[in-house]
C-alpha positions as CSV (number, residue, x, y, z in Angstrom):
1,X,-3.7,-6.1,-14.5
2,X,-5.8,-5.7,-18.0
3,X,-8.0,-2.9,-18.7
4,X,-10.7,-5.1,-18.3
5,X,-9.8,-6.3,-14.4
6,X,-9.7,-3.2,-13.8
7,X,-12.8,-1.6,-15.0
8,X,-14.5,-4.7,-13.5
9,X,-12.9,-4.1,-9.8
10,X,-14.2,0.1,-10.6
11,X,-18.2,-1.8,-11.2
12,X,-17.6,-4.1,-7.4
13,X,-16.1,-1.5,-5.9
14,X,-18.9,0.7,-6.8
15,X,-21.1,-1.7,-6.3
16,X,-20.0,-2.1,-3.0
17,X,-19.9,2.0,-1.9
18,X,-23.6,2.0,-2.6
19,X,-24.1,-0.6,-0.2
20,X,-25.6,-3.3,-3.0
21,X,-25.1,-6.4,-1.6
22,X,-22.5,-8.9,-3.2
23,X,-22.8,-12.1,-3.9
24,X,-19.8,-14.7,-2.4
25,X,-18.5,-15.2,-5.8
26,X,-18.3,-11.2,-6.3
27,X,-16.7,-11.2,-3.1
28,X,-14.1,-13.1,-4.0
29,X,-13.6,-11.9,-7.1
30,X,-12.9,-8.5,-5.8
31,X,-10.9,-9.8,-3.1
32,X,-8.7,-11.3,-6.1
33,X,-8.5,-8.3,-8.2
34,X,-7.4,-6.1,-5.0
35,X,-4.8,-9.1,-4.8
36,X,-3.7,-9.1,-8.1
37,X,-3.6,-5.0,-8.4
38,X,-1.8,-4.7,-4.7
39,X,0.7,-7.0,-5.9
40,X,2.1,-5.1,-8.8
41,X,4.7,-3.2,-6.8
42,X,5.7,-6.7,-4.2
43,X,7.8,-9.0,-5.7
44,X,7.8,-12.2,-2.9
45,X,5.8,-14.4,-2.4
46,X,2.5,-13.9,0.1
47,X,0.2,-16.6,1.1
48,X,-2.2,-18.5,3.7
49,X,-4.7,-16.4,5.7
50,X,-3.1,-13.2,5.9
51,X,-2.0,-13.0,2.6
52,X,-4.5,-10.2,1.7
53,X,-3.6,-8.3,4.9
54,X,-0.3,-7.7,4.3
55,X,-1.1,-7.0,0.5
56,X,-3.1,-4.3,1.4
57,X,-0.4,-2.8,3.8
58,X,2.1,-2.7,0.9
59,X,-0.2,-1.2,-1.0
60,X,-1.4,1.4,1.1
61,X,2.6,1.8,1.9
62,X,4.0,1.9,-1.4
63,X,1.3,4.8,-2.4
64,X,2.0,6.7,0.6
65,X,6.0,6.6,-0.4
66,X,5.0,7.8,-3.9
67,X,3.1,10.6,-2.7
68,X,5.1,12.2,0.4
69,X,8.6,10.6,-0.4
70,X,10.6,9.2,1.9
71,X,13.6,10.0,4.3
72,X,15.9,12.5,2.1
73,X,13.7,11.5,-0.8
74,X,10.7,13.8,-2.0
75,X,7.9,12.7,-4.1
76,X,9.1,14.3,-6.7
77,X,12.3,12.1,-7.2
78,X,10.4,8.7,-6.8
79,X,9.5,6.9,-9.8
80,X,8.3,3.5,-8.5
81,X,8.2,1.8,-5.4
82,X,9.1,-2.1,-5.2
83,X,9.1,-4.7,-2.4
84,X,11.6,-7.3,-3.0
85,X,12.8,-10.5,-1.0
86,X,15.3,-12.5,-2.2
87,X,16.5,-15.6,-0.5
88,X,20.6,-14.4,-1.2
89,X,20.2,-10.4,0.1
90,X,17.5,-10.8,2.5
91,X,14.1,-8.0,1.9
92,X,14.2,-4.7,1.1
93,X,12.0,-1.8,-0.1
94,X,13.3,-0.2,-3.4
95,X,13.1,2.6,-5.5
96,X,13.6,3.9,-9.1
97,X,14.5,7.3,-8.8
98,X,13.4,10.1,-11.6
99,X,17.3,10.4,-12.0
100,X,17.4,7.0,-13.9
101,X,19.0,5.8,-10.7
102,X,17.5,2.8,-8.4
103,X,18.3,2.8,-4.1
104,X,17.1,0.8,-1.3
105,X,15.2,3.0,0.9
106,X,15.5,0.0,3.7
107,X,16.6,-3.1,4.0
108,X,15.7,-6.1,6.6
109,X,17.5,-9.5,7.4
110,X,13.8,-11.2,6.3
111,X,10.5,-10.6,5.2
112,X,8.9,-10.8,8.1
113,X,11.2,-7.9,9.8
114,X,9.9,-5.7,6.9
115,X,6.2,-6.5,6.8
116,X,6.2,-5.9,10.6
117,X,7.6,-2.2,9.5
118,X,5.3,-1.8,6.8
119,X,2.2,-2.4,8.8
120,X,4.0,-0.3,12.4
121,X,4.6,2.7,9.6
122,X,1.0,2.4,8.3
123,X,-0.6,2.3,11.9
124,X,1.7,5.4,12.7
125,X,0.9,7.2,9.5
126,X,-2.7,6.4,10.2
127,X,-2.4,7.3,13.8
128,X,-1.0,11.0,12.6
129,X,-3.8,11.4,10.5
130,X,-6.4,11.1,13.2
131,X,-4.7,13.5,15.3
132,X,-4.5,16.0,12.3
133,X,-8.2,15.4,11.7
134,X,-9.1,16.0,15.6
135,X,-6.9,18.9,15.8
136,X,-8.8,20.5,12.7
137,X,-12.1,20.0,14.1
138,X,-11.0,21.7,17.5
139,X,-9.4,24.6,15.7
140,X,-12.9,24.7,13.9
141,X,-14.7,24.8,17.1
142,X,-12.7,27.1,18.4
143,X,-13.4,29.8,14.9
144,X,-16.9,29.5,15.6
């Protein structure tokens, strides 16, 4: 993305947290430029309807991965995440390691297999966070 896509999806998003309306052009627009930004780190090809959906599940994946690490890799010794298919070697979620290094952190038989894994880590990961959050507010309760 260019500087200037990106300071323009800042002004929508904004635009859009102070509960302005947008317009249907500026909706699509920003749908776009979340597109084109999500897509940075996913390297196969996503289209029809729920194209968007599982863009946003990569995204929200690959920043996760970059932030806590994953399996017997901290966040520390990740450098990027990428999410590759290939028609030969099937899909596969990658990583350049701080080391210089590059590893598959998983690999499928075909893309669908690993968006379904993407999204069912997502909804778990999200799933873990609501309990957190309720079982903050009860210990707050409870100091009160």
């Amino acid at each position: 993305m260019t500087q200037r896509e990106i300071e323009r999806l800042k002004e929508l998003d904004i635009k859009a947290s102070n509960c302005e309306p947008l317009t249907s052009e500026e909706i699509q627009e920003r749908n776009e430029l979340e597109f084109k930004r999500n897509k940075e780190k996913v390297y196969m090809s996503l289209s029809g309807y729920d194209k968007y959906y599982y863009d946003n599940q990569c995204y929200k994946f690959t920043n996760h991965l970059l932030k806590c690490g994953f399996n017997q890799y901290k966040a520390k010794d990740i450098e990027s995440i990428s999410i590759v298919n290939c028609t030969h070697y099937g899909a596969s979620i990658k990583a350049r390691l701080s080391s210089g290094g590059e590893t598959n952190l998983k690999t499928y038989n075909d893309k669908k297999e690993m968006l379904g894994f993407i999204v069912g880590y997502n909804e778990a990961k999200q799933g873990e966070d609501t309990r957190q959050t309720l079982a903050e507010q009860l210990i707050n309760q409870r100091h009160k």
